[in-house]
C-alpha positions in Angstrom: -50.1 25.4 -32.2 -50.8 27.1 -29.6 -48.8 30.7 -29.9 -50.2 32.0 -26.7 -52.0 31.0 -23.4 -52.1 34.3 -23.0 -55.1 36.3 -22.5 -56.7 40.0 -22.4 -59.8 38.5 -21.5 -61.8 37.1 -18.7 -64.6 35.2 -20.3 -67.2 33.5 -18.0 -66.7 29.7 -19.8 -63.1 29.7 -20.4 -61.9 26.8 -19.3 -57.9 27.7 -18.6 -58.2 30.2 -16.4 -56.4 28.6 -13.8 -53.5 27.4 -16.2 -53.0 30.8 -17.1 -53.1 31.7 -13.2 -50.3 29.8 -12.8 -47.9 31.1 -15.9 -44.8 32.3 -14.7 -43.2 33.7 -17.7 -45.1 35.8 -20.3 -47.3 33.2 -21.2 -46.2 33.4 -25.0 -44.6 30.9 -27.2 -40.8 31.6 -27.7 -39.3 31.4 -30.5 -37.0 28.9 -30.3 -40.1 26.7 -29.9 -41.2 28.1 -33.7 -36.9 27.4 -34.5 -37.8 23.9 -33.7 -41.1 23.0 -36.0 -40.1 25.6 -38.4 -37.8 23.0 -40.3 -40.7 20.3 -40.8 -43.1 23.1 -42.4 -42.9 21.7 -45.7 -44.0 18.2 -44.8 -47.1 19.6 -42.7 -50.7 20.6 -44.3 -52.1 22.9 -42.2 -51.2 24.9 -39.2 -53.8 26.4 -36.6 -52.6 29.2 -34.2 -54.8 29.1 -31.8 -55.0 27.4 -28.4 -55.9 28.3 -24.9 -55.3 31.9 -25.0 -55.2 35.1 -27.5 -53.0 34.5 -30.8 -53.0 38.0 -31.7 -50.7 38.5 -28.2 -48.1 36.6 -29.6 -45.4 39.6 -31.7 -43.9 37.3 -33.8 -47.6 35.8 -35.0 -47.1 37.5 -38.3 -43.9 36.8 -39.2 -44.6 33.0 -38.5 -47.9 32.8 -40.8 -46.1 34.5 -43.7 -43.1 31.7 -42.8 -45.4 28.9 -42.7 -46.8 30.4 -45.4 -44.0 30.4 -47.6 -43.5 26.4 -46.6 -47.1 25.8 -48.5 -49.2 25.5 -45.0 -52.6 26.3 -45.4 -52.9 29.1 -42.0 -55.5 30.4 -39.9 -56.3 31.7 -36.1 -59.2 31.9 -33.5 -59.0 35.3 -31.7 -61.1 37.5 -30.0 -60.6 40.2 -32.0 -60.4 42.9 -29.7 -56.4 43.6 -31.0 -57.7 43.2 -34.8 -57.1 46.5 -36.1 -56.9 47.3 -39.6 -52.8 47.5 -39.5 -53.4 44.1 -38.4 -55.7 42.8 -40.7 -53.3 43.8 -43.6 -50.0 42.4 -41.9 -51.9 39.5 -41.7 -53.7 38.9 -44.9 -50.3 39.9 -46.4 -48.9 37.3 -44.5 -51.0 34.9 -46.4 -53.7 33.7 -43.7 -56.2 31.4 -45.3 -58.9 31.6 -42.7 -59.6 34.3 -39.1 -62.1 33.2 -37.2 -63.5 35.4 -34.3 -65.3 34.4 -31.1 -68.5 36.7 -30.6 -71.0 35.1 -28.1 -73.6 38.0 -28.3 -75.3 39.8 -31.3 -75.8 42.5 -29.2 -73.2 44.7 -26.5 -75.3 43.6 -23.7 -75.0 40.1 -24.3 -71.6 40.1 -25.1 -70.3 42.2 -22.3 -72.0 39.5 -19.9 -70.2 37.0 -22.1 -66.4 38.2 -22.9 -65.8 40.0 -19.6 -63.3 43.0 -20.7 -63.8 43.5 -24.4 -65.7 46.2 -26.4 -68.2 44.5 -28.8 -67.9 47.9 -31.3 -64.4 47.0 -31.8 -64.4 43.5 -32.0 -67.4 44.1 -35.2 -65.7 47.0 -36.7 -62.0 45.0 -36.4 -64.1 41.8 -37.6 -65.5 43.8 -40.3 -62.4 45.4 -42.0 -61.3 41.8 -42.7 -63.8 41.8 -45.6 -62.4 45.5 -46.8 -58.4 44.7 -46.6 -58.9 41.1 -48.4 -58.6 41.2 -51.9 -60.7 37.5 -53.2 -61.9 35.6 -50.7 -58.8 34.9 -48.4 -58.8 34.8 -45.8 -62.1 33.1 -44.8 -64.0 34.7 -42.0 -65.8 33.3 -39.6 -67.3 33.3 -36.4 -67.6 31.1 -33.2 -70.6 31.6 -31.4 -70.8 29.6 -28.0 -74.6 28.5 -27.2 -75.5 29.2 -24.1 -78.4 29.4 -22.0 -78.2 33.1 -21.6 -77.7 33.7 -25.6 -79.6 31.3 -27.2 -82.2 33.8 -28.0 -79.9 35.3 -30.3 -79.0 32.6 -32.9 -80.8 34.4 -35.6 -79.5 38.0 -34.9 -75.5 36.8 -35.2 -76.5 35.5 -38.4 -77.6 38.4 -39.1 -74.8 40.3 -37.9 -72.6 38.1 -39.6 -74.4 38.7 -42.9 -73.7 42.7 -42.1 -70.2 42.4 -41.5 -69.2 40.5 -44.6 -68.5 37.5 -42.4 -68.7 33.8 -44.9 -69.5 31.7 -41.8 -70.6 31.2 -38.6 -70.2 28.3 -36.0 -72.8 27.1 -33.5 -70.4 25.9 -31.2 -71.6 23.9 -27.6 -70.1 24.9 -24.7 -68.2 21.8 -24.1 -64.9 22.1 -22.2 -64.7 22.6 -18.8 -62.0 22.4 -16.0 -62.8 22.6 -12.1 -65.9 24.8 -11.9 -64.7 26.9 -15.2 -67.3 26.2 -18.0 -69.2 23.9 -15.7 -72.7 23.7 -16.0 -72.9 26.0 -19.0 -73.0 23.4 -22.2 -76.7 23.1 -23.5 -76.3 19.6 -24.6 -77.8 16.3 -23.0 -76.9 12.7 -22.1 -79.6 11.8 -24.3 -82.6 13.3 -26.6 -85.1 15.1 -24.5 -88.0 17.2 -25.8 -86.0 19.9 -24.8 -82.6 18.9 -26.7 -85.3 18.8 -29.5 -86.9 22.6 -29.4 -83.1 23.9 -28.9 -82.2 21.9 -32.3 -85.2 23.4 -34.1 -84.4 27.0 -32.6 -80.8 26.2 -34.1 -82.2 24.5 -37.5 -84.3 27.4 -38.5 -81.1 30.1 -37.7 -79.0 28.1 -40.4 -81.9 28.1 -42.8 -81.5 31.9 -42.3 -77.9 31.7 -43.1 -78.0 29.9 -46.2 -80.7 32.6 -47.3 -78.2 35.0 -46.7 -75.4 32.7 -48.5 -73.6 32.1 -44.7 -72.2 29.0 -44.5 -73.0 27.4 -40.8 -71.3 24.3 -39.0 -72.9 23.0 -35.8 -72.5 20.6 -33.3 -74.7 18.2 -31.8 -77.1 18.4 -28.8 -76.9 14.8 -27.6 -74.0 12.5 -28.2 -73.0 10.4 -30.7 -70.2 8.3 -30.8 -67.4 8.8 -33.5 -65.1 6.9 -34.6 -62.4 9.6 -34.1 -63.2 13.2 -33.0 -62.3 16.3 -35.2 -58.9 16.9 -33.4 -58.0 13.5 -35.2 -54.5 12.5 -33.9 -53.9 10.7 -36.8 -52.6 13.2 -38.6 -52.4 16.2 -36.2 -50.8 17.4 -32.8 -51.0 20.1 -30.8 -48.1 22.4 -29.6 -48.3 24.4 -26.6 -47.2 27.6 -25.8 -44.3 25.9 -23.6 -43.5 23.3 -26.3 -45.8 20.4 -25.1 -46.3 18.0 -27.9 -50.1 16.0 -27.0 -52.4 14.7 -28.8 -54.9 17.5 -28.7 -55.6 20.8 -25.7 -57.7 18.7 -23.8 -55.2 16.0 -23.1 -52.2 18.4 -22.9 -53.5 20.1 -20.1 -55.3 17.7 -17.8 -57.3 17.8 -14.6 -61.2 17.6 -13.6 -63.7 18.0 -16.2 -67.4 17.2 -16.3 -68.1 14.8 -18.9 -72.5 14.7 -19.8 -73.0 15.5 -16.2 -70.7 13.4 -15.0 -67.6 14.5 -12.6 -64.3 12.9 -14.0 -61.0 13.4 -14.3 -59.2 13.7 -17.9 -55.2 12.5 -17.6 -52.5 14.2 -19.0 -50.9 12.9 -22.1 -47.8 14.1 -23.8 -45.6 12.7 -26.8 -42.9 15.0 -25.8 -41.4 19.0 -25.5 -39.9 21.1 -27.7 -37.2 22.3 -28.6 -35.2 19.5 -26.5 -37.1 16.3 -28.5 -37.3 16.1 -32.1 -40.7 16.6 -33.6 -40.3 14.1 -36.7 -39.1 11.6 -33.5 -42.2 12.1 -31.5 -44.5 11.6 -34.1 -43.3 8.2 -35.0 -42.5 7.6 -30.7 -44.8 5.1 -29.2 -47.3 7.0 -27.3 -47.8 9.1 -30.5 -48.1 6.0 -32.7 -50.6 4.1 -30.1 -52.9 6.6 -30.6 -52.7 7.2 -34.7 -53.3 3.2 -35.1 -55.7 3.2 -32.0 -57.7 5.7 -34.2 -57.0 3.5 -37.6 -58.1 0.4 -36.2 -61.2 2.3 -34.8 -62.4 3.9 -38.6 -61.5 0.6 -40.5 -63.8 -0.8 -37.8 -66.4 1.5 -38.0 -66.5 1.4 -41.5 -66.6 -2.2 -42.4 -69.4 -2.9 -40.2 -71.8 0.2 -41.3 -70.9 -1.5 -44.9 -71.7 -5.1 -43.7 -74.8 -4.0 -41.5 -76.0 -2.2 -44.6 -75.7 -5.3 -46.9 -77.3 -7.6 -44.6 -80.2 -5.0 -44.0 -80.5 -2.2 -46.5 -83.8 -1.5 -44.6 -81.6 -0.5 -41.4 -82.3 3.2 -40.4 -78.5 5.4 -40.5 -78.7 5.2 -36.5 -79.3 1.8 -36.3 -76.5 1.2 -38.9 -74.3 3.4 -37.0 -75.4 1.5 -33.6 -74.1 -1.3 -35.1 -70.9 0.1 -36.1 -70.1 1.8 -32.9 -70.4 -1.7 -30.9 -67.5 -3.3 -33.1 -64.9 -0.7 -32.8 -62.4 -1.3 -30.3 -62.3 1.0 -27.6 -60.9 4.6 -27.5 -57.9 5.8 -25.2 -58.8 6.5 -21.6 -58.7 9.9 -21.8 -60.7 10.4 -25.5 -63.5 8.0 -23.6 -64.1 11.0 -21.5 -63.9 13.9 -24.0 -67.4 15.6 -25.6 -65.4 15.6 -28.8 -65.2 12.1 -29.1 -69.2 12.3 -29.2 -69.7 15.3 -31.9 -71.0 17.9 -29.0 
């Protein structure tokens, strides 16, 4: 849910910049957007925050984790933590959030600065850091998303370090992935295929999680070189996204469309939306037929994959994982247009 495109930020990768160019009103969700999911809380497992821009612009964010809350939602939010002052972190924890994740690109002000163009990278640590000092037990989760770069790659190590200082339980290697127009272009670290050099970068990235489980940091990580799934992370079998304006889509990337570079390759991603809020009914778009295309789409596609990992396995127990998964990805059916086209769909 995305609670704001909003941004105080100008970061070099971010891939909406020209969306949020083009906002006419505050660039905030409303709240009669909120009126409208509010009522299908208790039948929903999880609700994310985040989305193109800075949660922590939207007033009413507060107010609507303790609501959702309330409705049994597990809660959380990706911010940059430059507005994450202690008042904050206690309205929020009070409120009930589960996890806070914060973006910080650089272990160092230098690198950051160059990274997250208008922020202060002693505020964003010490605001990060009082997370850890307001919670009381282990909610909410901290983490933080680091986006590999060429220019900060040399510092995988030291923000696991940093994190470790901080009190932070986990840090994401995240690849640089989305792009739109010339925003973010050219900046992912990832390959087509495995090259020596997709190789070294995985080491570099291997041995800085071996650090982090030394220092009891949980890491995730995404790949270097793709590999078909049989549905990406966003998953829209069970998920949607919301945005600021009410859009109901199948993920951010397909909600707001237009030119992307997919492993090297100049394409353009379509737009896909179930529907708006408040005037549609959310309970009605998820069971509406674009909506419903995709969720069995994606069924079809794991039953697929799994039944013929299983079958290639009996047949040849002697089968390597990637040539079992090989095997597997040939007999799926194929994904939507647009999901063909996105890096999530291939674990980068």
């Amino acid at each position: 849910m995305e609670s704001a495109l909003a941004c105080d930020l100008r970061c070099v990768m971010c891939p909406w910049k020209d969306f949020r160019d083009r906002i006419k009103n505050s660039g905030v969700m409303q709240p009669e957007i909120w009126a409208a999911i509010r009522p299908h809380l208790p039948h929903v497992q999880s609700v994310d925050f985040t989305g193109g821009g800075e949660p922590l612009l939207q007033p009413r964010l507060v107010e609507w984790v303790s609501e959702a809350n309330a409705a049994g939602c597990e809660t959380g939010v990706l911010t940059n933590g430059l507005l994450l002052g202690r008042e904050k972190a206690e309205e929020l924890t009070r409120a009930g959030l589960d996890w806070l994740c914060v973006s910080l690109d650089g272990a160092t002000a230098e690198e950051y600065g160059r990274i997250r163009i208008g922020s202060n990278f002693r505020t964003v640590c010490e605001n990060l850091g009082n997370i850890a000092r307001v919670r009381s037990g282990t909610a909410p989760k901290t983490m933080i998303n680091f986006v590999m770069m060429r220019s900060n790659f040399h510092q995988l190590e030291e923000i696991v370090r940093l994190a470790a200082s901080l009190g932070v339980d986990q840090v994401n290697f995240k690849q640089c992935e989305v792009s739109r127009e010339v925003h973010g272009k050219g900046l992912g670290l990832f390959g087509s295929t495995e090259t020596r050099e997709t190789r070294r970068l995985q080491k570099a990235l291997s041995r800085a999680r071996s650090l982090a489980r030394k220092l009891n940091i949980q890491t995730t990580a995404s790949s270097f070189a793709p590999t078909q799934r049989a549905v990406c992370e966003q998953d829209p079998r069970d998920s949607a996204f919301i945005s600021h304006k009410g859009v109901v889509a199948p993920c951010i990337n397909l909600a707001l469309a237009g030119r992307t570079t997919f492993l090297g390759q100049e394409v353009a991603l379509p737009q896909v939306h179930y529907g708006a809020l408040p005037q549609d009914d959310l309970a009605a778009l998820w069971e509406g037929a674009v909506c419903t295309f995709y969720r069995e789409r994606f069924n079809e596609r794991a039953r697929a994959y799994d039944e013929a990992f299983m079958q290639s396995l009996m047949s040849d127990s002697r089968r390597t994982p990637e040539r079992l998964r090989e095997a597997a990805v040939k007999r799926m059916p194929e994904a939507p247009e647009g999901c063909k086209v996105c890096h999530y769909l291939y674990d980068i």
